[in-house]
N, CA, C and O atoms as a MOPAC input file, in Angstrom:
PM7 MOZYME 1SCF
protein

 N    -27.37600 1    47.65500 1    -2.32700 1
 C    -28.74400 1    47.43100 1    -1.91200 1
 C    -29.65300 1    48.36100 1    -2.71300 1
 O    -29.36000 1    49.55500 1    -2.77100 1
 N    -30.65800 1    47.92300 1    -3.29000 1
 C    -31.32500 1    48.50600 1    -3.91400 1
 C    -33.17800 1    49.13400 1    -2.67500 1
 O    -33.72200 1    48.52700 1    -1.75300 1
 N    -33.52800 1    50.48800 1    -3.31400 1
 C    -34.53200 1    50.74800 1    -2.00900 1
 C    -35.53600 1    50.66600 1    -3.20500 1
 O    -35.31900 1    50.80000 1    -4.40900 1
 N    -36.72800 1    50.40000 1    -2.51400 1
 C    -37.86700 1    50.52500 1    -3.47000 1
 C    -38.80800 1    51.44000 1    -2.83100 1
 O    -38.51800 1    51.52800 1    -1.63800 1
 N    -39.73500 1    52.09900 1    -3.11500 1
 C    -40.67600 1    52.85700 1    -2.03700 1
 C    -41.89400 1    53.35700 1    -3.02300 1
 O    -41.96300 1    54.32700 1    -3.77700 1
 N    -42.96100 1    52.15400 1    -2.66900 1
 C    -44.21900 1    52.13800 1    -3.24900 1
 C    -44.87300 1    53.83900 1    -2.78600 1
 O    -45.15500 1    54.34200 1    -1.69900 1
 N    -44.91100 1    54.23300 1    -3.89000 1
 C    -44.97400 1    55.78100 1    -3.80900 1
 C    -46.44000 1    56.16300 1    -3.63100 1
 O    -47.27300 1    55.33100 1    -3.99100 1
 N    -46.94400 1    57.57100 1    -3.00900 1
 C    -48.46500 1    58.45200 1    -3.38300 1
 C    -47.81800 1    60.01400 1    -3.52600 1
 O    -47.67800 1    60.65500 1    -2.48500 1
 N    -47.50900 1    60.49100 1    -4.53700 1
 C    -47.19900 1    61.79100 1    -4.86100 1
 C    -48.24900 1    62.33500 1    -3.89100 1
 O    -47.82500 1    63.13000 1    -3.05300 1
 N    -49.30700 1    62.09000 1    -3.87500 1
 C    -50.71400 1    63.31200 1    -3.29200 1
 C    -50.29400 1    63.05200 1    -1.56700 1
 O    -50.85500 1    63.85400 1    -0.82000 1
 N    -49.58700 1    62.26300 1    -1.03500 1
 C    -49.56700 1    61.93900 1     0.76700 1
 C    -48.14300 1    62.60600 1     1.40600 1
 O    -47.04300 1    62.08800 1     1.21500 1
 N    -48.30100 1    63.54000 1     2.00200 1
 C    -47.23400 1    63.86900 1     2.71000 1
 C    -46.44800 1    62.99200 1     3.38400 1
 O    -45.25200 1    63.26900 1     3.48400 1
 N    -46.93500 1    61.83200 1     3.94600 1
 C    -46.01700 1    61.00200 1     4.66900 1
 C    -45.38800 1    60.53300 1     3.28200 1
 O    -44.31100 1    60.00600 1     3.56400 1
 N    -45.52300 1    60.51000 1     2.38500 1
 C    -44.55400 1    59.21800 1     1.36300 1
 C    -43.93200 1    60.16500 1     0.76300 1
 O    -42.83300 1    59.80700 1     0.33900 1
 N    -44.32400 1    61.71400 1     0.47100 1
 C    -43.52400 1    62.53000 1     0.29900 1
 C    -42.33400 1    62.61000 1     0.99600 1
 O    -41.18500 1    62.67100 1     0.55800 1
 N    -42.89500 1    62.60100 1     2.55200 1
 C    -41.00800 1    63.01200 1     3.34700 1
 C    -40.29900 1    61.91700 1     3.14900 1
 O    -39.15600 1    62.01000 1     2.70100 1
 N    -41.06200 1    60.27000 1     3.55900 1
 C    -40.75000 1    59.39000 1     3.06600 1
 C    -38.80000 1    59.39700 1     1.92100 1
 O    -37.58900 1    59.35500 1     2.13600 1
 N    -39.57800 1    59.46100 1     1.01400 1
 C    -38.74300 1    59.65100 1    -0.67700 1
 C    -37.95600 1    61.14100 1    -0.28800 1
 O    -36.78100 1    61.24000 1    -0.64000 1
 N    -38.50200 1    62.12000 1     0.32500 1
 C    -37.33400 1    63.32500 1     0.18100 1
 C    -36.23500 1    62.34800 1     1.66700 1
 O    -35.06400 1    62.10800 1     1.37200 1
 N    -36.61300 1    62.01600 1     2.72300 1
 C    -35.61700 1    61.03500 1     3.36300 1
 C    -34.20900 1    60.38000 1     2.77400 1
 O    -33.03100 1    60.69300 1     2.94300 1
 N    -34.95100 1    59.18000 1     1.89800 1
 C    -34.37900 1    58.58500 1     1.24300 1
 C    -33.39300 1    58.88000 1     0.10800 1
 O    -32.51700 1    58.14200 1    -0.34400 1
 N    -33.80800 1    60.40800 1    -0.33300 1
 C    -32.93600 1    60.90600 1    -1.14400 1
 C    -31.80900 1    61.95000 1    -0.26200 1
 O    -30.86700 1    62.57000 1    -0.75600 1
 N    -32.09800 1    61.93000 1     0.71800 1
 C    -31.38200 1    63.01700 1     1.68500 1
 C    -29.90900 1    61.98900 1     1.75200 1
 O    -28.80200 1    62.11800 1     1.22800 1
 N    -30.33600 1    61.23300 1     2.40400 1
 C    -29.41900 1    59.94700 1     2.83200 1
 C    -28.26200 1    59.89800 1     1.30300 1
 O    -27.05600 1    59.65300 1     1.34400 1
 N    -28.79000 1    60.09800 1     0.50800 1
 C    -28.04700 1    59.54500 1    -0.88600 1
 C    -28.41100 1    58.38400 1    -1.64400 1
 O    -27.91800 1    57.57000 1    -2.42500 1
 N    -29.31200 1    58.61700 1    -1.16400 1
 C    -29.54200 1    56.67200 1    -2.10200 1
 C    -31.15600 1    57.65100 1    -2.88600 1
 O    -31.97600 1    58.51500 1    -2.57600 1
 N    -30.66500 1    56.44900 1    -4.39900 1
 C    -31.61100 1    57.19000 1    -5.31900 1
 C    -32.59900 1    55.90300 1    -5.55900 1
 O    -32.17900 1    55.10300 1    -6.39600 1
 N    -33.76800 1    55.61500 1    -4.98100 1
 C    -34.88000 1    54.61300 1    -4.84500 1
 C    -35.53200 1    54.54000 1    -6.06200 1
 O    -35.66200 1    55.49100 1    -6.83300 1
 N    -36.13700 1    52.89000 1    -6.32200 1
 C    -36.40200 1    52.63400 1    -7.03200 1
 C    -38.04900 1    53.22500 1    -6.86000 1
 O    -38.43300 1    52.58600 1    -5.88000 1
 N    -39.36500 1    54.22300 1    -7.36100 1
 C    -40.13600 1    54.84600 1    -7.02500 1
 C    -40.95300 1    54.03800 1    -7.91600 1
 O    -40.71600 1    54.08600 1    -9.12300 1
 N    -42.06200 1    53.16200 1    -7.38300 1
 C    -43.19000 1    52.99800 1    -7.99200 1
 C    -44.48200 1    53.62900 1    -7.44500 1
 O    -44.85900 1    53.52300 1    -6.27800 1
 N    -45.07200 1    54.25300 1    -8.35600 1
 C    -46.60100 1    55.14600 1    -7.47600 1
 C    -47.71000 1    53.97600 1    -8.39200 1
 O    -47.96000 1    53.70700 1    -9.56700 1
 N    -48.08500 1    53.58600 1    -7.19400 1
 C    -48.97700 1    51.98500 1    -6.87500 1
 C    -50.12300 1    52.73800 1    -7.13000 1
 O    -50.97700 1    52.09100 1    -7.73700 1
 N    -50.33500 1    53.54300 1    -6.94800 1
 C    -51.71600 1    53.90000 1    -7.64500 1
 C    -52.15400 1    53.73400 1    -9.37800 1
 O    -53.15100 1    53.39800 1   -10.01700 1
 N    -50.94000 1    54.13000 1    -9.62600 1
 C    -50.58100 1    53.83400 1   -11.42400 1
 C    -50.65300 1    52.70900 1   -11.45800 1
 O    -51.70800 1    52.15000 1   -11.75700 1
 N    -49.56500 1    52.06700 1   -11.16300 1
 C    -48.82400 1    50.53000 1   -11.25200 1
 C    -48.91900 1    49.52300 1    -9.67700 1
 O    -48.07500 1    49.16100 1    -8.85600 1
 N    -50.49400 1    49.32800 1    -9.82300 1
 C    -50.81400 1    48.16300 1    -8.42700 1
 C    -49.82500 1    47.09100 1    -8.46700 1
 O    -49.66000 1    46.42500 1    -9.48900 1
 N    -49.06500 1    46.87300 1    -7.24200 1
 C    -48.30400 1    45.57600 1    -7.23300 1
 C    -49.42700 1    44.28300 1    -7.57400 1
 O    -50.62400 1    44.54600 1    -7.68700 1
 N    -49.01700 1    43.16000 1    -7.69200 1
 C    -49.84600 1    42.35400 1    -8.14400 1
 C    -50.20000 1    41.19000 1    -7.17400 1
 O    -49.19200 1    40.65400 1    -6.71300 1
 N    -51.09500 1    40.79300 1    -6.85100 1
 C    -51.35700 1    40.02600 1    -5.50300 1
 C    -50.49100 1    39.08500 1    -5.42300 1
 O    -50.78800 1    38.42100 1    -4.43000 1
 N    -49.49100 1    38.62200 1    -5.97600 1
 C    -48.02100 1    37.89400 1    -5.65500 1
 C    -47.18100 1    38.59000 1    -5.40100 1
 O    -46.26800 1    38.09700 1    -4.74000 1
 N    -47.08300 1    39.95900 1    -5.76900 1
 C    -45.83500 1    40.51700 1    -5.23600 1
 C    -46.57100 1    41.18100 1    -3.51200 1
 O    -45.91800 1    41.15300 1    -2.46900 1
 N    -47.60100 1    41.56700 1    -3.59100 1
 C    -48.13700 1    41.80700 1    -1.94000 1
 C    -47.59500 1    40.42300 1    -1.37900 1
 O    -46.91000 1    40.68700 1    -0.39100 1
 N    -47.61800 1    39.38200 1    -1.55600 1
 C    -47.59400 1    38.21800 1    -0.69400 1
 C    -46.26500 1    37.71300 1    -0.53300 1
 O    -45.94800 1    37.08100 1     0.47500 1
 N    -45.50400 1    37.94500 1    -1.42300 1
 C    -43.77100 1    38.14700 1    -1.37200 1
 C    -43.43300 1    39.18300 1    -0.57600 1
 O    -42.82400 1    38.74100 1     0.39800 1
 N    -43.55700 1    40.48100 1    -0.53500 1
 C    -43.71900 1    41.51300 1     0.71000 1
 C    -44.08100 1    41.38800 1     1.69100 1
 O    -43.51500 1    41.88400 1     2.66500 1
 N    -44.79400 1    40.91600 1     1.73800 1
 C    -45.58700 1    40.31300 1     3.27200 1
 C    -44.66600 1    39.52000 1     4.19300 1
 O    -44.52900 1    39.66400 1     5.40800 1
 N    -43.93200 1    38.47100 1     3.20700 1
 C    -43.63700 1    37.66200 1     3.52900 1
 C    -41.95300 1    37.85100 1     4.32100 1
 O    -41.50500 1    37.21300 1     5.27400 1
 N    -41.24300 1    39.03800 1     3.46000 1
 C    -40.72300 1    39.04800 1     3.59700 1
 C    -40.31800 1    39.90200 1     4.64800 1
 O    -39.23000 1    39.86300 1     5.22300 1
 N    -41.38200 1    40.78100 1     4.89200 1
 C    -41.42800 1    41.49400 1     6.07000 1
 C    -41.42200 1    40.78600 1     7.61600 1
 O    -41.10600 1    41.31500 1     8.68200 1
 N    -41.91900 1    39.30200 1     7.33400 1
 C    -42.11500 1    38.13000 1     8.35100 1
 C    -43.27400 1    38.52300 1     9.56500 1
 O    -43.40600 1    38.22100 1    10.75100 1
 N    -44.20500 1    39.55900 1     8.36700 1
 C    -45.65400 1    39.87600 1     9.54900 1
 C    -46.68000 1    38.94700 1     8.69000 1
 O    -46.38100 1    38.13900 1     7.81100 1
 N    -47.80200 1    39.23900 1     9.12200 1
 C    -49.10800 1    38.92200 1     8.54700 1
 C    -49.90900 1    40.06400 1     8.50100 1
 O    -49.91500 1    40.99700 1     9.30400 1
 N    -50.63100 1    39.90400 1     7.42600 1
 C    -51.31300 1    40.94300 1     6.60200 1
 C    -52.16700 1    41.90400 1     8.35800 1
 O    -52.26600 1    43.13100 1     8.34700 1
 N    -52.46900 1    41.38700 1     9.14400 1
 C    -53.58900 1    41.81700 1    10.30500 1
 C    -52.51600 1    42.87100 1    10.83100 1
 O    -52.78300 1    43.84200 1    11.53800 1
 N    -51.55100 1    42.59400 1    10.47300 1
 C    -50.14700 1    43.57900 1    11.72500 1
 C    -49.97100 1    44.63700 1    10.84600 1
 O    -49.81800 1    45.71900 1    11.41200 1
 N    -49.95100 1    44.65100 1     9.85700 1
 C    -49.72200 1    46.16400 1     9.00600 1
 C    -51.11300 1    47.01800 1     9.40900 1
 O    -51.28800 1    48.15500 1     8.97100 1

């Protein structure tokens, strides 16, 4: 299984976030979305796959 975790170096929550995820042993795939915005198809593939709607996040 691969982890992905749309990153903010500057936010403590996504900090513990990623130190979590590396605690566990698993080495995540880290994109910081501030750099590299997902692209309004991949938000809607996420969305989707989460099986919420955008109002519930």
């Amino acid at each position: 299984m691969t982890i992905t975790i749309y990153h903010n170096p500057n936010c403590g929550t996504s900090r513990n976030t990623l130190a979590i995820i590396r605690q566990s042993g698993e080495e995540p795939e880290v994109i910081e979305y501030l750099k590299n915005p997902p692209s309004r198809e991949r938000l809607v593939d996420l969305i989707a796959a989460m099986g919420m709607m955008p109002r519930q996040l």
